[in-house]
C-alpha positions in Angstrom: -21.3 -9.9 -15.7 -22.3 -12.4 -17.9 -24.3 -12.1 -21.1 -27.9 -14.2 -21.2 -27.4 -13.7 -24.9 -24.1 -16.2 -24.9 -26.3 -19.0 -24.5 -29.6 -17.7 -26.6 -28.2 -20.6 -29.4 -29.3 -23.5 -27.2 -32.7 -22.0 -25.6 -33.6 -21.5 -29.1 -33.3 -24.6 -29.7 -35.6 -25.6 -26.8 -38.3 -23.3 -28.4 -38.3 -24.8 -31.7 -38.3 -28.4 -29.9 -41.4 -27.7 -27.2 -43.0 -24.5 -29.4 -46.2 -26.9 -28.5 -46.1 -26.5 -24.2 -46.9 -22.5 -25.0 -49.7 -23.0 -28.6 -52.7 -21.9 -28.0 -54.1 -25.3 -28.6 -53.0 -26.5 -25.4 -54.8 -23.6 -23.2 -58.0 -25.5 -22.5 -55.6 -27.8 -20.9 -53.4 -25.8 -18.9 -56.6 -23.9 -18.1 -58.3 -26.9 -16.3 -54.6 -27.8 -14.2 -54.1 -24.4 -13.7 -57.5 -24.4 -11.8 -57.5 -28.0 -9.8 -54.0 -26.8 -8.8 -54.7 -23.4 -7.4 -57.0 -25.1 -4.7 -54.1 -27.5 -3.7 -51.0 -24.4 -3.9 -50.3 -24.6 -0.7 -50.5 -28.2 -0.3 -48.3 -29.3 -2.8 -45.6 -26.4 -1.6 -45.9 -27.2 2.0 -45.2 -31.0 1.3 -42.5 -29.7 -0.9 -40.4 -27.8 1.5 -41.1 -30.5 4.3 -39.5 -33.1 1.7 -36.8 -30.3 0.5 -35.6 -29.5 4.4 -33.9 -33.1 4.4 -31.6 -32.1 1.7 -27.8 -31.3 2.8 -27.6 -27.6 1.8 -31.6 -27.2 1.6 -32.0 -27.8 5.3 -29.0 -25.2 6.0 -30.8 -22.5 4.1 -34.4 -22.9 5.5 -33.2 -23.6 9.1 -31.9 -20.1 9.5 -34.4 -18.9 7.8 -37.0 -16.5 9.9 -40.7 -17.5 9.9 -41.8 -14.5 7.8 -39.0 -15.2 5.7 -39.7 -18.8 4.9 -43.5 -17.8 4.4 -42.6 -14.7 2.1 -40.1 -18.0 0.4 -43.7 -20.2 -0.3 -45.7 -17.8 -1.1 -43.0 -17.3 -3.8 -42.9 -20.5 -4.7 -46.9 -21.1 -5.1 -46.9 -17.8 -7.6 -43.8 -19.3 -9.8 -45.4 -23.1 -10.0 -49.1 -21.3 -10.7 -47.1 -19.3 -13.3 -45.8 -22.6 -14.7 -49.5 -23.7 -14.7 -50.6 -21.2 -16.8 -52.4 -21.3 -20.1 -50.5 -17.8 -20.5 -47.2 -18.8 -20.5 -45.1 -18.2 -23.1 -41.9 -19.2 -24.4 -39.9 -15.8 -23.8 -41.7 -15.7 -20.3 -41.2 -18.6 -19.3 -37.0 -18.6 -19.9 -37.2 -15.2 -18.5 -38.6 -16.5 -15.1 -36.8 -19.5 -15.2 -33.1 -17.6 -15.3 -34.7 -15.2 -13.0 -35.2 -18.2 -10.3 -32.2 -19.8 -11.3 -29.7 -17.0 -10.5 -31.5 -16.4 -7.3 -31.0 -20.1 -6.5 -27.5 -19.9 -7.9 -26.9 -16.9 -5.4 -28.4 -18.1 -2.1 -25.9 -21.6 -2.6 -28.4 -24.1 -3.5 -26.0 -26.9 -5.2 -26.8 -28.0 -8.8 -27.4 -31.5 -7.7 -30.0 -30.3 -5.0 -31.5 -28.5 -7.4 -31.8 -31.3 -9.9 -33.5 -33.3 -7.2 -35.9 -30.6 -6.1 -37.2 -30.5 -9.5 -38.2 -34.6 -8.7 -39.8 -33.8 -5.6 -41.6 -31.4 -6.8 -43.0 -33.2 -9.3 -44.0 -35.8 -7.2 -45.7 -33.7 -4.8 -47.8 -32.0 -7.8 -48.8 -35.6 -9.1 -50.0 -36.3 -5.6 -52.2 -33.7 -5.3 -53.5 -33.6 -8.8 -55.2 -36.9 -10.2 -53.4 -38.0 -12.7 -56.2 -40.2 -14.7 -58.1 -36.6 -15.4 -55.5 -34.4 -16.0 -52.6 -36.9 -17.7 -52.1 -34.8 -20.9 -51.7 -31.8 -18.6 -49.1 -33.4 -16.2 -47.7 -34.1 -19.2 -47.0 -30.9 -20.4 -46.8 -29.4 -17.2 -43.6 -32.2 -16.1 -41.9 -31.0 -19.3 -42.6 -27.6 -18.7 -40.3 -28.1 -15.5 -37.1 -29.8 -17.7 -37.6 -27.2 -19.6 -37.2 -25.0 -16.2 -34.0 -26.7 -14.8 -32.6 -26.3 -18.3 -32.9 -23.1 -17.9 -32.1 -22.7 -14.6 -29.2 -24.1 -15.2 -28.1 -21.8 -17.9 -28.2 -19.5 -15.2 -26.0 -21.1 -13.1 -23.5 -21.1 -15.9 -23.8 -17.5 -16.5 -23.2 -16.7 -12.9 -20.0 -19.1 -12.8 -19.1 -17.5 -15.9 -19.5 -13.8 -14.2 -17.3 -15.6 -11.4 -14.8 -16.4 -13.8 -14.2 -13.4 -15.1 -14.0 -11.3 -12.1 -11.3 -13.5 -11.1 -9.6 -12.5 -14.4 -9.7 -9.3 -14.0 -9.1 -9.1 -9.6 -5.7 -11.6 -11.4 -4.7 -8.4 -12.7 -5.5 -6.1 -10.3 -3.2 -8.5 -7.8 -0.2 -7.8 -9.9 -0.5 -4.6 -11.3 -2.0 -2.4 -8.1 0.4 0.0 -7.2 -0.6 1.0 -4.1 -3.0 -0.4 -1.1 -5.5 1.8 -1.9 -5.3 1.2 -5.4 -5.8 -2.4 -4.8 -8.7 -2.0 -2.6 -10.8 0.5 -4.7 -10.2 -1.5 -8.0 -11.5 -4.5 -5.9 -14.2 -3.6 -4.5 -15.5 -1.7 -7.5 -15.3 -5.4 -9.8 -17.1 -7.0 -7.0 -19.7 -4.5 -6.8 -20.9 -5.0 -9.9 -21.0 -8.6 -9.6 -24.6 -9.8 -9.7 -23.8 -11.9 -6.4 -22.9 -9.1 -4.3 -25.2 -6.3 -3.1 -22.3 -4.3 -1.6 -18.9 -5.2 -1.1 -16.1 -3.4 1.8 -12.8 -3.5 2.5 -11.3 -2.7 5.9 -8.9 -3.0 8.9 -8.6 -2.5 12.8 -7.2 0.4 13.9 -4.5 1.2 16.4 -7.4 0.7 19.1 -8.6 -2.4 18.0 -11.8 -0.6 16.1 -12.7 -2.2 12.8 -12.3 0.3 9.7 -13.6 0.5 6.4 -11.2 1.5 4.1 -13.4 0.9 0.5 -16.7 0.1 0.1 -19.2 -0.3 -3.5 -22.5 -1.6 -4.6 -26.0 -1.1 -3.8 -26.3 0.9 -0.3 -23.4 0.0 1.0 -21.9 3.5 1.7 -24.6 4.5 4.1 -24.7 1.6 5.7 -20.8 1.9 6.1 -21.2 6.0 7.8 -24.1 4.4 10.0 -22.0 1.6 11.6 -18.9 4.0 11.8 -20.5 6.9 13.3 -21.5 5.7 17.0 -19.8 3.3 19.6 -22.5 0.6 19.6 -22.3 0.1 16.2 -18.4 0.1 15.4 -17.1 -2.7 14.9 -14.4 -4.4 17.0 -11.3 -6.9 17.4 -12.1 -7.7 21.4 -14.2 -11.0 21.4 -15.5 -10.2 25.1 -17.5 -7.3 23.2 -21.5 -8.1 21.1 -19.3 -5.6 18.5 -16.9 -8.3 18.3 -18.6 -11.2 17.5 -19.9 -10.2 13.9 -18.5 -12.1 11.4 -15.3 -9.4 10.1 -14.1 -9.5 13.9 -14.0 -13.0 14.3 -12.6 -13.5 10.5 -9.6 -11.3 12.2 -9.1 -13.0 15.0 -9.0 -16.5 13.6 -8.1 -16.1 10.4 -10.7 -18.2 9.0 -13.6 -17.2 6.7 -17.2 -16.7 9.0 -20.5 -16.8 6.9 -23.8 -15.2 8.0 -26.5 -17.9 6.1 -29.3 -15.1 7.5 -28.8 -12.0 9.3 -32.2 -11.8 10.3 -31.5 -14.8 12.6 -28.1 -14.6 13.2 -27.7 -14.1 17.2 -24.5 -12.5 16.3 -25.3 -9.8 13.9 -27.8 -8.0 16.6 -25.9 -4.9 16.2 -26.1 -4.0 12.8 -29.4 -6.3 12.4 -31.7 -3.1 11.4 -29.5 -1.2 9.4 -28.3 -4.3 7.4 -31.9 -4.7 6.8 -32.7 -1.4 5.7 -29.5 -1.7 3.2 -31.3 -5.0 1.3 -28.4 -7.1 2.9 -29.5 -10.6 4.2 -26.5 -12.3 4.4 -22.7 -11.9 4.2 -19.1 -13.5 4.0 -16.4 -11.8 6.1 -12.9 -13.2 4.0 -9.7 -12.8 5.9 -7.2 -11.8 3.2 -3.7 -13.6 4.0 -1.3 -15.5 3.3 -1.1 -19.4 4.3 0.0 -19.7 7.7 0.5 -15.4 8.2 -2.2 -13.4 9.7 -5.2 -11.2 8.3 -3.7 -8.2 7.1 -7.6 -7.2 5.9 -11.4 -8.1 6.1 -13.5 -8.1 2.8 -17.0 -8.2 3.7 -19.3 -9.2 0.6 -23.5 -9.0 1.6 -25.9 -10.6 0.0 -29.2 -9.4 -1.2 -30.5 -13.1 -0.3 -29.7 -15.7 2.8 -27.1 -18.1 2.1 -23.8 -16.6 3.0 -22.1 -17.3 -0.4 -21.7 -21.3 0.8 -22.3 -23.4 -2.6 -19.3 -25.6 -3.6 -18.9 -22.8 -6.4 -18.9 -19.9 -4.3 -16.2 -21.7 -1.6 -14.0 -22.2 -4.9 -14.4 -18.3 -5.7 -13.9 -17.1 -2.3 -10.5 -19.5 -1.8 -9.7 -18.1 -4.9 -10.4 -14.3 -3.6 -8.6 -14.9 -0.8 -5.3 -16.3 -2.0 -5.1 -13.3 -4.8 -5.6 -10.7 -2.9 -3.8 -11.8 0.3 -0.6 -12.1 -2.4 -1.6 -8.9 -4.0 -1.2 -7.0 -0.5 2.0 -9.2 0.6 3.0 -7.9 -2.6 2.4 -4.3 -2.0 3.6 -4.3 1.4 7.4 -5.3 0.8 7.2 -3.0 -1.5 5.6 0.5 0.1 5.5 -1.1 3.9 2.8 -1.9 5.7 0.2 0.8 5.9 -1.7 3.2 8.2 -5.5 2.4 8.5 -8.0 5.1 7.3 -11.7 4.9 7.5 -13.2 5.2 4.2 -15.0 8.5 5.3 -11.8 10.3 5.8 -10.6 8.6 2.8 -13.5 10.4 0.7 -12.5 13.7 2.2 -9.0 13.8 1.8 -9.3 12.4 -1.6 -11.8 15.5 -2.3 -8.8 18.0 -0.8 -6.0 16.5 -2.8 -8.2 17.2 -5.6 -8.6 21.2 -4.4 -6.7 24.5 -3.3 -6.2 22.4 0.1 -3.4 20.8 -1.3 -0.6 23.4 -1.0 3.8 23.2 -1.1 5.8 23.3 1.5 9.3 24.7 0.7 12.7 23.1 2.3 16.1 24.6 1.9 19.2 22.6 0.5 22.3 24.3 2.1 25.8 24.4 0.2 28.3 22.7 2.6 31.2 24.7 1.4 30.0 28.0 0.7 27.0 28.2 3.6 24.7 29.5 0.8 20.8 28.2 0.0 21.1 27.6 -3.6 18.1 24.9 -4.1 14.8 24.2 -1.8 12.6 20.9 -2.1 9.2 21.0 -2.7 7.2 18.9 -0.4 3.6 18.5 -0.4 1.1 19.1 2.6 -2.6 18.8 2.3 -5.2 21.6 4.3 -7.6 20.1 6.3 -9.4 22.3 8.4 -6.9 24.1 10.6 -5.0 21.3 10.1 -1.7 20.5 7.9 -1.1 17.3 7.2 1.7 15.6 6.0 2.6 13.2 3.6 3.0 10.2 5.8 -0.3 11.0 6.4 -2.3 11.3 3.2 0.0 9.2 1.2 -1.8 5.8 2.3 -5.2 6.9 1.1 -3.8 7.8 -2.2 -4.4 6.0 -5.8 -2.3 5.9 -8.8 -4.0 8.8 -10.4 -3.9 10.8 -6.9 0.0 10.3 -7.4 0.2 11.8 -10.5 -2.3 14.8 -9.7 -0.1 15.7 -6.8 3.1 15.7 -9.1 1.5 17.5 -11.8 -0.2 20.0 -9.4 3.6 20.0 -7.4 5.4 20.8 -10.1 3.6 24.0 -11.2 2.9 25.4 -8.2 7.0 24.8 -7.4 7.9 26.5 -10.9 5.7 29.2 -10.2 6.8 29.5 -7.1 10.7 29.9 -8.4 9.4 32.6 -11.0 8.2 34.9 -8.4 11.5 34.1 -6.6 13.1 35.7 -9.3 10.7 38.3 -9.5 12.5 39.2 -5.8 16.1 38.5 -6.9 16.4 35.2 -5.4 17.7 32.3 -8.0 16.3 29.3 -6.4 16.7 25.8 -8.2 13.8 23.6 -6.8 13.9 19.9 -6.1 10.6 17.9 -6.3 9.9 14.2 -5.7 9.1 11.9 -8.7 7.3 8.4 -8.3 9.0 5.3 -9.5 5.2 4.7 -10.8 6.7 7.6 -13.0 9.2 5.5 -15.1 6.6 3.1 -16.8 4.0 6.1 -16.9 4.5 8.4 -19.6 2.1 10.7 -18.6 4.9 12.1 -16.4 7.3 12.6 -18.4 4.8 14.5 -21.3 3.9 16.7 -17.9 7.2 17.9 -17.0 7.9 19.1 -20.7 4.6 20.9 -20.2 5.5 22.1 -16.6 8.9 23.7 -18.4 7.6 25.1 -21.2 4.8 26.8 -19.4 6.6 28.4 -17.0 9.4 29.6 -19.0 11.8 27.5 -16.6 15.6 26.5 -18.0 15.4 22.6 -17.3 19.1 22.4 -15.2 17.0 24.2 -12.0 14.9 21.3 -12.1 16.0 18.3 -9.8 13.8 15.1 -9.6 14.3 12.8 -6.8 13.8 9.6 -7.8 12.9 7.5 -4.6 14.7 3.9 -4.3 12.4 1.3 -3.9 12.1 -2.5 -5.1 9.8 -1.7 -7.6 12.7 0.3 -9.3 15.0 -2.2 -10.7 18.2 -1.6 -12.3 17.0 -3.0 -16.2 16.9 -1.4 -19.3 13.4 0.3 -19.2 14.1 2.6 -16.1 17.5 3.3 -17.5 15.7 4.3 -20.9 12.8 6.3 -18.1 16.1 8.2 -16.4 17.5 8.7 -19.8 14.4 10.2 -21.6 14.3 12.8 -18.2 17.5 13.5 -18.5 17.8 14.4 -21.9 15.4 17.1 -21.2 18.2 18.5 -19.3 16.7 18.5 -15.6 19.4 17.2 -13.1 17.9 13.6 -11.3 18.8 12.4 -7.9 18.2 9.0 -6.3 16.6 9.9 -3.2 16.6 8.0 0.5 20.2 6.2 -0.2 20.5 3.5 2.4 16.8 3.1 2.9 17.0 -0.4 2.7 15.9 -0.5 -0.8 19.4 0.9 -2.3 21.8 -1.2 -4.6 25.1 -0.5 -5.4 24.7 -1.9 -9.0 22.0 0.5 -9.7 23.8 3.4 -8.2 26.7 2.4 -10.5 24.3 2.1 -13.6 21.5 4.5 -13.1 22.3 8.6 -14.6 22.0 10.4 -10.9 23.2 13.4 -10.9 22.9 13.7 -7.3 22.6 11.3 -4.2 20.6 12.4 -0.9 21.7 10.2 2.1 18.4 8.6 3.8 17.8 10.6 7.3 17.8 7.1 9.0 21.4 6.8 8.6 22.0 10.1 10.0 19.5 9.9 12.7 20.7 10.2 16.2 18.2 8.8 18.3 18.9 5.6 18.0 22.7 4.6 17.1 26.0 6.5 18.5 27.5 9.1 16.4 30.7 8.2 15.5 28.4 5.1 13.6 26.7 7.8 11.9 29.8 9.9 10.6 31.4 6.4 9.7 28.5 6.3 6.9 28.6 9.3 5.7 31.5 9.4 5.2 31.9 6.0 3.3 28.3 6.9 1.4 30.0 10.3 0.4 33.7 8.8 -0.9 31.1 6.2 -2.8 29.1 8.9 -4.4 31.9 10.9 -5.1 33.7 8.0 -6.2 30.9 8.0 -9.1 30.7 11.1 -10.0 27.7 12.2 -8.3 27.0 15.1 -5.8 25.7 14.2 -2.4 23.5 15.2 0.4 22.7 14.5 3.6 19.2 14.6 4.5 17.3 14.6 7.8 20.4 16.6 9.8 18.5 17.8 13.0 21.7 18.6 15.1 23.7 22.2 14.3 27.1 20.6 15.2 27.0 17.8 12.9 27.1 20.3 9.9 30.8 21.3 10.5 31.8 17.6 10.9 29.7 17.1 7.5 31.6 19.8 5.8 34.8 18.0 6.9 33.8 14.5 5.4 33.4 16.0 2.4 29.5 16.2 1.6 27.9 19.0 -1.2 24.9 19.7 0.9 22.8 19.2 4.1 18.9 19.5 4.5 17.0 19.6 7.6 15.5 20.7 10.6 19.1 22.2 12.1 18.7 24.4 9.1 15.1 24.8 9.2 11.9 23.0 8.2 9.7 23.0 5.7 7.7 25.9 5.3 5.3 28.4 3.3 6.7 30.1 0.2 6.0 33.7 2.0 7.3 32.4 5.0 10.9 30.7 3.1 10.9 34.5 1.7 11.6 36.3 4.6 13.7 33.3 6.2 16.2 33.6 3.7 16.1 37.3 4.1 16.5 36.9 8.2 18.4 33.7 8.3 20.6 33.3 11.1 24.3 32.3 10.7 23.8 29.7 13.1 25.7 27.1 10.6 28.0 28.5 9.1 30.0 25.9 7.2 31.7 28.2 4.2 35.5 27.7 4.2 37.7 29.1 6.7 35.8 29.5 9.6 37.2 27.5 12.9 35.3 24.1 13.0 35.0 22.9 16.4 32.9 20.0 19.0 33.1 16.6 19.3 31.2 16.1 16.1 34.1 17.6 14.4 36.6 15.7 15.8 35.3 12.6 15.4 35.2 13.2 11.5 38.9 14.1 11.6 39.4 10.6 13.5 37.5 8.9 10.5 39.7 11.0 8.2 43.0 10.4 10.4 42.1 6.4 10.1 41.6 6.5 6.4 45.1 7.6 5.8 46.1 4.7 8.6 44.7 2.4 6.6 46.2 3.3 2.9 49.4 3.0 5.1 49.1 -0.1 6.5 48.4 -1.2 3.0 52.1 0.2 2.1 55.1 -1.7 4.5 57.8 0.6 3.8 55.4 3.5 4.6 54.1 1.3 7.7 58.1 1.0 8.9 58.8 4.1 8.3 55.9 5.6 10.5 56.7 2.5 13.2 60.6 3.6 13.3 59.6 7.4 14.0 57.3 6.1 16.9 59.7 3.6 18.5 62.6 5.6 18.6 63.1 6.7 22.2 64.6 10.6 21.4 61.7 13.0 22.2 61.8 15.6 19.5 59.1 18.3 18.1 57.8 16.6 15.1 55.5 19.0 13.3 54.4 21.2 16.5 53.4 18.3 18.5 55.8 16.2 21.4 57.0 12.4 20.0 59.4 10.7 19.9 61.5 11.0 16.5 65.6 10.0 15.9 68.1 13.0 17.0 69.3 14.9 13.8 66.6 13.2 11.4 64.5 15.1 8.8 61.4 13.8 10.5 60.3 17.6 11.4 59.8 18.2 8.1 59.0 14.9 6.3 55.6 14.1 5.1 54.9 11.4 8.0 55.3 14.8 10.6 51.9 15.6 9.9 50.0 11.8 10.3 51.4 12.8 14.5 50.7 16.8 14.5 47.2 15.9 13.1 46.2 12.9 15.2 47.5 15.6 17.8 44.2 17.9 16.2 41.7 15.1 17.2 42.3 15.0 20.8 39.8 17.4 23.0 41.3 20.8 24.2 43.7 20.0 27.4 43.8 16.7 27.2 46.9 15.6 29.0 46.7 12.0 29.3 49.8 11.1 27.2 49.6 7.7 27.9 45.6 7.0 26.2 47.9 9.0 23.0 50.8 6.9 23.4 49.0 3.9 23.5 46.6 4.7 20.7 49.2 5.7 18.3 51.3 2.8 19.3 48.7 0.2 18.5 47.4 1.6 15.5 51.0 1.8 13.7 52.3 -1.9 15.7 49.4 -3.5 15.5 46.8 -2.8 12.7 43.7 -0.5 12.6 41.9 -3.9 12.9 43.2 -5.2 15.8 41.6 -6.0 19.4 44.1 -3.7 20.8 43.4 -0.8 18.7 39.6 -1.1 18.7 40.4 -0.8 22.6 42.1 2.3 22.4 40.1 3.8 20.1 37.4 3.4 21.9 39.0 5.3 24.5 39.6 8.3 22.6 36.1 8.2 21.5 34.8 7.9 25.0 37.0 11.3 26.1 36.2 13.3 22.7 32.6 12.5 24.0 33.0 13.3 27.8 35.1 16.4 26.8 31.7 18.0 24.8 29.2 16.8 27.3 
């Protein structure tokens, strides 16, 4: 990535200082060298790689070297110091080769210091084999024709730090500014791919199964070579070390954390499996880098190959992989508190689902939003799902291949196909508001914002039947840029709703400060697999007094049971969604469902409400009015009084006990007993669990042991009385 041309200054210089090693003067004498040295070419360089094999990093290189390989290397060698020879040389040819030779040695790791002191040996081993009495002027010339070769040489090595240095730049700002996992991956593999050390560059994972994945892959052939150890079993790679597919350099990088090097693959015992086809793809060496954290494990492999042995193992290239690693094992850290750990896709399916989102395949789903008081559908969510095949696939699946600019396409493309969608609706008679999900990506990208004006005014659509859930995530903090994001949408008149409240991600000071219209309840808090339901009605209900509290409309997503709706209706909620009312479907298909619908739910006003659900909400609302009276000691002594007395009378339709001759039948405490009398399940005659439940709640505190006791008890029989 670096220019030659940023150091063109000081290599003029060297022209105008040795213009005489390259006059035309000096041919006869290069001519006479160049000949006594072509009978002793192989001499010289096999005594020069003998003497070079003892160096440190040298002997690392040419030990895993192949035979052919290190042949092919001398026979190199004996054309470049012939070249250096020659009476032909020129200035501009000779830098030319010389930066040529010196990023090659650059790339395959050969320090600078080695490289100094190969230029000595070399040197040596020419005056050796060339008498110097006869040929002094020529040595001469010749020995500063190599200074002037490690000069530039070394330019070279500066250029390819430089190109170092400024990848890292600009991988710095990928690590903070990628928005999503596969952002990250793609931006980073695409700056390393054009990095003149790295003939192809991959990203990738294990699956569920243990089988490595590539996710991302750029450079040179990389993508075939990719498909080819993807597409059979002997090939793939994998996590289990007791497997030949397993001991390649990205599976043990996963297991141990630790960065593995292949200095040669044609020698490398280990890469056996992939041997050919590496070769066939240029690739002689390669780096697997386990992207973490200090002390965390690998959440990813990048893999960069080599178009030349060395494994990327000079002091400089250990400093640029440690810094690779650390950035992008934050970056992904960073990403993952964020959007959560995600889903492994091979880069194949990546390619092809990228291709879909980008066609007809990707289609909307339509979800009905039912009113809680009046039973009608008056607004359906828009939810993406991708065609693959005779497959539909849903967001949870196609989401983690997706960029930045995937997100917006699939907004954009959302957002007319739902407003066209609503004016054929009307077309029918059917005045459907639609709902549709907006990125938080959304509130620093204006692009969105310029696309919904577009969306309205090109489908003719009033902006008020236009809700935008905003989901709640980290990345959306409560400052004064997303204010001023909600603000701009909202002056366009569309109604905006923070979506997934309680997700984890939630804040009550952003609830209080952000413009929601509307607040949808996460479907984890009102999910009944896994936590009792008198726990779930308890948050609803408090989410719903919140919201309400605020001025905002609620609804409760994710409701998959019909008798929870009733019990919803009673804690107050605007609207449910979910599979108890149905799922997401086809626009024809929502059509003739809202034609057909059954009355299954039917949660308008007036109708009976009845199941345990239902009386479980009136305990939460029964207990609510305990506890603003046990906030109020006249009202609490009062209420004690009318249960202590030891009279029975009829207090309000139900049995307690109540002072002879009192006005208790028709005071406002008659109803806290005749509706606690509502919760119980039909025929319930144990007076005693009432007694006692009523007793300790007024004489004891809604927070005591005792009542917690009780209440459990009534709990446990509304329960056993629906089962």
């Amino acid at each position: 990535m670096a220019n030659p041309a940023q150091s063109s200054g000081a290599s003029n210089h060297w022209m105008d200082d040795d213009v005489d090693l390259y006059d035309q003067k000096r041919q006869s004498v290069f001519a006479s060298l160049l000949s006594v040295m072509t009978g002793h070419a192989a001499e010289i360089v096999d005594a020069f790689y003998l003497k070079l094999a003892v160096l440190p990093k040298s002997k690392a290189i040419l030990e895993a070297l192949s035979p052919d390989e290190l042949e092919h290397l001398k026979a190199k060698q004996r054309d470049t110091l012939l070249t250096m020879a020659s009476p032909d040389l020129s200035a501009h040819a000779h830098r030319e080769m010389a930066l040529r030779v010196g990023r090659v040695h650059a790339i395959i790791g050969l320090d600078r210091e080695e490289l100094v002191r190969s230029r000595i040996i070399l040197a040596t081993e020419i005056r050796r084999s060339v008498d110097p009495v006869q040929h002094n002027e020529a040595l001469s010339l010749l020995a500063r024709r190599l200074t002037r070769d490690l000069a530039f040489q070394t330019e070279a090595y500066q250029q390819i730090q430089a190109s170092r240095q400024q990848v890292l730049m600009a991988l710095t700002n990928v690590a903070w500014e990628a928005e999503t996992y596969t952002d990250l991956i793609g931006l980073t593999v695409n700056l390393l791919g054009r990095h003149e050390e790295v003939a192809g560059c991959s990203v990738g994972r294990p699956d569920s199964q243990g089988v490595f994945r590539f996710e991302s892959a750029s450079g040179g052939a990389i993508r075939a070579y990719v498909a080819h150890v993807e597409a059979g079993s002997e090939q793939q790679i994998t996590t289990d070390a007791m497997q030949p597919q397993g001991q390649g350099p990205a599976g043990r990088a996963w297991r141990s954390g630790e960065v593995h090097r292949v200095v040669d693959i044609a020698t490398d015992p280990s890469m056996e499996p992939w041997r050919e086809r590496a070769a066939m793809a240029g690739f002689r060496s390669s780096i697997a880098i386990p992207l973490r954290q200090p002390g965390k494990p690998a959440k990813a492999i990048l893999s960069l190959y080599s178009a030349y042995p060395g494994g990327y193992s000079s002091e400089d290239q250990s400093a640029f992989i440690a810094m690779l690693q650390s950035l992008l094992g934050l970056a992904i850290d960073r990403i993952e508190n964020s959007e959560g750990h995600t889903r492994t896709v091979p880069y194949t399916q990546r390619q092809r689902w990228t291709e879909l989102l980008h066609s007809e395949a990707l289609v909307m789903y339509y979800q009905p939003l039912l009113d809680i008081r009046t039973g009608e559908v008056t607004k359906i969510e828009v939810l993406a799902r991708l065609r693959d095949g005779d497959r539909v696939l849903s967001p949870a699946v196609f989401f983690p291949v997706m960029s930045s600019n995937d997100f917006f396409h699939l907004y954009v493309s959302g957002l007319n196909q739902a407003l066209a969608q609503r004016n054929a609706w009307l077309r029918d008679d059917l005045d459907l508001a639609v709902a549709i999900n907006l990125p938080p990506a959304a509130l620093s990208d204006l692009r969105y914002f310029t696309a919904t004006q577009q969306a309205l005014a090109q489908h003719g659509c009033a902006p008020h039947v236009l809700t935008l859930e905003v989901l709640e995530t980290d990345d959306l903090p409560a400052n004064s840029d997303v204010l001023q994001a909600l603000n701009r949408f909202k002056a366009l008149g569309v109604i905006l709703a923070e979506d997934d409240l309680g997700s984890g991600h939630s804040s009550l000071n952003r609830l209080r400060q952000l413009p929601f219209d509307w607040i949808k309840i996460d479907r984890n808090i009102t999910n009944l697999a896994d936590q009792d339901a008198n726990s779930v009605l308890r948050f609803i209900y408090q989410l719903t007094r919140l919201g309400h509290s605020l001025g905002k409309s609620v609804v409760v997503e994710g409701i998959e049971h019909v008798d929870l709706l009733d019990a919803i209706g009673i804690l107050g909620a605007d609207a449910v969604q979910g599979y108890a009312i149905a799922e997401p479907m086809p626009a024809a298909q929502l059509t003739n469902w809202l034609a057909t619908r059954p009355r299954t739910a039917d949660t308008s006003a007036g109708h009976p409400r009845k199941g345990a659900f239902v009386k479980l909400a009136q305990l939460l609302i029964w207990e609510e009015r305990l506890h603003l009276v046990s906030e109020d000691p006249l009202a609490l002594t009062r209420l004690a009084d009318i249960g202590n007395t030891p009279s029975a009378s009829n207090v309000g339709g139900a049995v307690w006990e109540a002072p002879l001759a009192s006005a208790c039948q028709v005071c406002p405490f008659s109803t806290f007993f005749s509706d606690m009398d509502s919760i119980f399940p039909a025929g319930f005659g144990d007076e005693s669990v009432k007694r006692a439940f009523v007793h300790t709640a007024i004489n004891e505190g809604p927070r005591s042991e005792a009542y917690l006791a009780a209440r459990e008890a009534i709990v446990e029989a509304i329960l056993a009385a629906s089962a």
